[in-house]
C-alpha positions in Angstrom: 0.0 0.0 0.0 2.7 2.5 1.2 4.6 1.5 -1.9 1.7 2.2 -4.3 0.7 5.2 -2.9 4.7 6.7 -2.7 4.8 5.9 -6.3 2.6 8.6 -6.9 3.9 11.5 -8.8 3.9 14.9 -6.9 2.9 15.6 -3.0 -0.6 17.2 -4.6 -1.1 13.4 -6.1 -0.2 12.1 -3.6 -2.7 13.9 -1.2 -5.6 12.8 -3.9 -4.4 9.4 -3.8 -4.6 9.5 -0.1 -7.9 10.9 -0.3 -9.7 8.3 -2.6 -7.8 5.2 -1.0 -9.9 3.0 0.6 -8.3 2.6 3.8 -11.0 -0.3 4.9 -9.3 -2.3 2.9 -6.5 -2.6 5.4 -8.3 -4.7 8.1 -9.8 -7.7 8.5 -12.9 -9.5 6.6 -14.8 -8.3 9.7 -13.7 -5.5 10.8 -14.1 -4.3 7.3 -17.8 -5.6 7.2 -18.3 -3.4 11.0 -16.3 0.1 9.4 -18.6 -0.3 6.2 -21.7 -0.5 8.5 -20.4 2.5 10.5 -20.0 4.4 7.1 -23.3 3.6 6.0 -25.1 4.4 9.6 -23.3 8.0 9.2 -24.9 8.4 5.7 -27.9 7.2 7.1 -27.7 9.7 9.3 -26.8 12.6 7.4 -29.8 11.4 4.9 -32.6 11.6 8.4 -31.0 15.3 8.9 -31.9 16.2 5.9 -35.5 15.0 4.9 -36.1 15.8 8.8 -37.3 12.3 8.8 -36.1 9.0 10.2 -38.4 7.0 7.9 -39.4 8.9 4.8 -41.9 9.9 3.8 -43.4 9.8 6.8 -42.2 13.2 9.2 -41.8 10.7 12.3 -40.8 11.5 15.1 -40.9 15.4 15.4 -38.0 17.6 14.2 -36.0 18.2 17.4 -36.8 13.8 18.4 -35.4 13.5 14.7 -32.0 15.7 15.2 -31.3 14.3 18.3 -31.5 10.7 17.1 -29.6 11.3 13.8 -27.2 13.3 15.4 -26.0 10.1 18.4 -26.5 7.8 15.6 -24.3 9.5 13.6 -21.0 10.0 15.9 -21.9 6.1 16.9 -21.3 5.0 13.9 -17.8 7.6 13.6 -17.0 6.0 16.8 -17.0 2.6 15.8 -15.0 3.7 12.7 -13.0 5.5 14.0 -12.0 2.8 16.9 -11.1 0.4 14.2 -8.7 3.1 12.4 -7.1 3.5 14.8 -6.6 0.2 16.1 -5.3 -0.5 12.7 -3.1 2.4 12.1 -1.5 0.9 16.1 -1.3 -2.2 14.8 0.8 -1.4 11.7 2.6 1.1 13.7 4.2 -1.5 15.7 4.6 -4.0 12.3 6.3 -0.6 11.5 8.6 -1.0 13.8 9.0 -4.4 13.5 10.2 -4.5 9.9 12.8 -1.7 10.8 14.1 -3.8 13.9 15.0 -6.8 11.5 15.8 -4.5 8.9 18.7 -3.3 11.8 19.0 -7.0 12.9 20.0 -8.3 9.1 22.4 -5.1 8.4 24.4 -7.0 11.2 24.2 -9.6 9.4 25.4 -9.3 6.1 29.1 -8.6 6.2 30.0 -4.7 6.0 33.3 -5.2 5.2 34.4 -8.3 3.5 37.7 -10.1 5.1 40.7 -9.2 3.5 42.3 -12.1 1.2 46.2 -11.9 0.6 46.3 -12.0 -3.2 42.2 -11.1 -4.3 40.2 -8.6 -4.4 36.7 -9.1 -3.3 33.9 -6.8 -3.9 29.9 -7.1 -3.1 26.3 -5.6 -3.6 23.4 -6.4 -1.6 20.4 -5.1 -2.1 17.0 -6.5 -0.6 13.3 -5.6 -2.6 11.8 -4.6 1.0 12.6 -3.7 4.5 14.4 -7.4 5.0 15.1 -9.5 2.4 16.2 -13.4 2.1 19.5 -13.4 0.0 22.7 -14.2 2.0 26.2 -14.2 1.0 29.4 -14.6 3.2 33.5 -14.9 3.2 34.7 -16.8 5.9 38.6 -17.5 6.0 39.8 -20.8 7.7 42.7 -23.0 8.4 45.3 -23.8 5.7 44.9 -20.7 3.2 41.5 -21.3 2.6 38.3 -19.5 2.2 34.8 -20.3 2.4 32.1 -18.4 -0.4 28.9 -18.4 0.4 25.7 -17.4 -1.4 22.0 -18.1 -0.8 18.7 -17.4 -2.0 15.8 -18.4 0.3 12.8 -19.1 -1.2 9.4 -16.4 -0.7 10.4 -12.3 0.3 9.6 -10.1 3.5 10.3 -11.1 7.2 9.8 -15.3 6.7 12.3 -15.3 4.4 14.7 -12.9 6.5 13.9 -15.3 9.3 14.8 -18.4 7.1 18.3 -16.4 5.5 19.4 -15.7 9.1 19.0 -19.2 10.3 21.4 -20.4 6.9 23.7 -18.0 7.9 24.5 -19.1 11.5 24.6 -22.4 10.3 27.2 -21.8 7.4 29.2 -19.7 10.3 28.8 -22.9 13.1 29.4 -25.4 10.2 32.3 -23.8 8.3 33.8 -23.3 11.8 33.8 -27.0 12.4 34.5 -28.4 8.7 34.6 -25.7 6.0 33.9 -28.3 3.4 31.3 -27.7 1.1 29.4 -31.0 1.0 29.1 -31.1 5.0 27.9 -27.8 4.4 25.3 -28.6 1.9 24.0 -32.3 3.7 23.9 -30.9 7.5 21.8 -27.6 6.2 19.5 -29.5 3.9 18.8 -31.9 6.8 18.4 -29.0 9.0 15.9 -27.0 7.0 14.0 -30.6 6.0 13.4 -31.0 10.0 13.0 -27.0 11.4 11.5 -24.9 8.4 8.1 -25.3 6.8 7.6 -27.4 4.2 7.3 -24.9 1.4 10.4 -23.2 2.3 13.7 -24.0 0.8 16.8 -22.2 -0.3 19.3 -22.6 -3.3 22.5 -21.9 -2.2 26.6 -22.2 -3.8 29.3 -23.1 -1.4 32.9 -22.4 -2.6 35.8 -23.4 -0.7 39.0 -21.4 -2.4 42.7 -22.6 -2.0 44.5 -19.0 -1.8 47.9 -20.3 -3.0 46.6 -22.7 -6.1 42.9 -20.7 -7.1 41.4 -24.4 -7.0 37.6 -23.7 -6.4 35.9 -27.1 -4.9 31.8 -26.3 -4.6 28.4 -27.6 -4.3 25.8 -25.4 -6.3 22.4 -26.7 -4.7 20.0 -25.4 -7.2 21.3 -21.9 -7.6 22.2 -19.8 -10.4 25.4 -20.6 -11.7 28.1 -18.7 -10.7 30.3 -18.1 -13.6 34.2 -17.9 -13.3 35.5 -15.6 -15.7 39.3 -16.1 -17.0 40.6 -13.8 -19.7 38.5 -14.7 -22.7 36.8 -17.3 -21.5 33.5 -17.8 -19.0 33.1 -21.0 -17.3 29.4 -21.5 -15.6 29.5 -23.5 -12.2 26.6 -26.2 -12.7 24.4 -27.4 -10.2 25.1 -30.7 -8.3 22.1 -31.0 -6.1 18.6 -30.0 -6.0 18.0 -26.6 -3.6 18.0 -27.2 0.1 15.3 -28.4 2.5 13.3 -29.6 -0.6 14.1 -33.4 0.2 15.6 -35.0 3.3 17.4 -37.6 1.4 18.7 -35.4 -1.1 22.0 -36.2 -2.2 25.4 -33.4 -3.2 28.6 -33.6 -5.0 31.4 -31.5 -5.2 32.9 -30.1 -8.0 36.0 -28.1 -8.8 37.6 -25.5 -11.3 40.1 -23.1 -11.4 40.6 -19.3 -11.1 43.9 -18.5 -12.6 45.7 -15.5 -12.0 43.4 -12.0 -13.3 40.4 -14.0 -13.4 37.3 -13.1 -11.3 34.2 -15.5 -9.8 31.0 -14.5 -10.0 28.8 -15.7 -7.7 24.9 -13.8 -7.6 21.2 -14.6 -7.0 18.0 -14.7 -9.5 17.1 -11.2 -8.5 20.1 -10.0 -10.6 18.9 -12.8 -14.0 15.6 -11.6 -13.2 16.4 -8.0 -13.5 18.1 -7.5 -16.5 16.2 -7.8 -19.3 17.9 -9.8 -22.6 19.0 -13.4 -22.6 23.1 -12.3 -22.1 23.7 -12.1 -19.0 26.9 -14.0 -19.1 28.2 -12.2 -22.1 27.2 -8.9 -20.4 28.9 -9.7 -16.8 32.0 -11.3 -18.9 32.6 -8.1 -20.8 32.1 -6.0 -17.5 34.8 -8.2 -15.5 37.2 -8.6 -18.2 37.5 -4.9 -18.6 40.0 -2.2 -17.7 36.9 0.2 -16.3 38.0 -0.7 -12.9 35.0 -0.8 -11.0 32.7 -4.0 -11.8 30.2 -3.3 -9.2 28.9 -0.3 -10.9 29.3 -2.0 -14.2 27.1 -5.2 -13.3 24.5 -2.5 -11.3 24.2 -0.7 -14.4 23.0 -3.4 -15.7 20.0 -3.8 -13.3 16.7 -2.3 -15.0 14.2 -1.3 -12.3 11.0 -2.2 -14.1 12.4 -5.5 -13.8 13.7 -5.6 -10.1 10.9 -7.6 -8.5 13.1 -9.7 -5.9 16.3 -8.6 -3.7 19.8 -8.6 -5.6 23.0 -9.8 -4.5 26.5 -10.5 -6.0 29.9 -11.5 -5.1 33.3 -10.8 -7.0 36.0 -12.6 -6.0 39.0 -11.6 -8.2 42.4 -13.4 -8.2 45.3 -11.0 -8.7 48.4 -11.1 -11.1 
């Protein structure tokens, strides 16, 4: 509602969009059904005042019987009305501040400032389609030169799948902690999502372990987007090796590997970014951008992003390995 009604060009628009809204729409089946009622008593009412009769045509009961009755029939029914206004301008007050809690809650959870890795460059864009949003992406350096790349998409928008993204991330963090390797990663999550989440929620997901020294990528893509890595002239999409996660509880992963030679860059991002860019050439498009000397791929691949398109969050990940 708030999103319609913003889109509306001009504060003078905006006042007659406010105007003409129908703000019953807002509340429940019967609450709607009492504020209707109240709306018709008051015209009811104003109708009495003005034939100077409760039942026309008959002039019954006298003039002064007539305005008092109209008149406490009338601010009974802009009582009621008005009750359940403002009951429901409280209770999305508080949802209000609600959304902008998690919104503050998830900042904290999507990494501000990436780790630094001795020999790449990593660079990120995050942007959810609401307050909250249900992409997830994460570095995590471990033991042995190694790093951990994370991506996730949960499945649905909004707070459930805020709720859903920030219960994958403290298990990739617990996990990768423990093991770091991408198929524990990918069975322990899957089983945990098949036990605690409902049963229409499910997330795709890519987990990248990097060797630092030898740019040897060894992943599990479980029904995401292909990540792409790009080297010199060539573009090399990561395939999926398991169906998303929490869909089945017997599901089964494998790992596969490539290689990011020295100058090349992996690209690791979520449908909302395919979804909003119109065209079928992606890869082409986000080859060209990170094979070229502009310096400054984020902007390149944002540029890229068409709004009437942009219907779900977008996230993406660069890792580049340098010369």
């Amino acid at each position: 509602m708030d999103m319609q009604l913003g889109s509306f060009a001009g504060p003078a628009g905006r006042n007659i969009k406010y105007a003409f809204y129908d703000w019953t729409r807002e509340l429940a089946h019967t609450k709607r059904i009492w504020a209707w009622g109240a709306i018709l008593a008051q015209g009811y009412a104003i109708y009495c005042l003005a034939v100077r009769s409760l039942v026309w045509p008959i002039m019954w009961p006298r003039p002064l019987y007539v305005f008092v009755i109209s008149i406490t029939f009338f601010y009974s029914a802009y009582t009621v009305m008005n009750a359940l206004l403002a009951a429901e301008l409280v209770r999305k007050t508080r949802m209000e501040s609600d959304r902008i809690a998690a919104r503050q809650i998830q900042q904290t959870l999507v990494p501000q400032q990436l780790e630094k890795l001795p020999g790449y460059t990593i660079e990120s864009f995050y942007k959810p389609l609401r307050e909250v949003g249900g992409d997830y992406f994460d570095v995590i350096n471990l033991a042995a030169n190694k790093t951990l790349l994370a991506i996730a998409d949960v499945s649905g928008k909004g707070m459930a799948a805020a709720l859903l993204s920030a219960s994958v991330q403290a298990l990739v963090r617990n996990i990768a902690n423990a093991h770091g390797d991408p198929l524990t990663l990918a069975q322990q999550i899957n089983q945990h999502l098949n036990l605690y989440s409902p049963s229409d929620c499910f997330a795709t997901a890519v987990f990248v372990l990097l060797d630092r020294d030898s740019g040897k990528l060894t992943y599990v893509n479980a029904g995401h987007d292909f990540p792409l890595v790009v080297n010199s002239a060539s573009a090399v999409p990561l395939p999926a090796t398991g169906v998303p996660l929490g869909l089945f509880a017997n599901a089964e992963y494998t790992t596969q590997s490539a290689t990011l030679n020295p100058g090349g860059t992996l690209v690791l991002f979520t449908d909302g970014l395919v979804d909003s860019v119109p065209g079928t050439s992606l890869q082409e498009r986000l080859q060209d951008i990170v094979t070229s000397d502009s310096g400054n791929a984020v902007e390149g691949i944002k540029s890229l992003i068409d709004a009437k398109f942009n219907q779900d969050d977008v996230t993406f990940l660069l890792v580049r390995r340098d010369l």
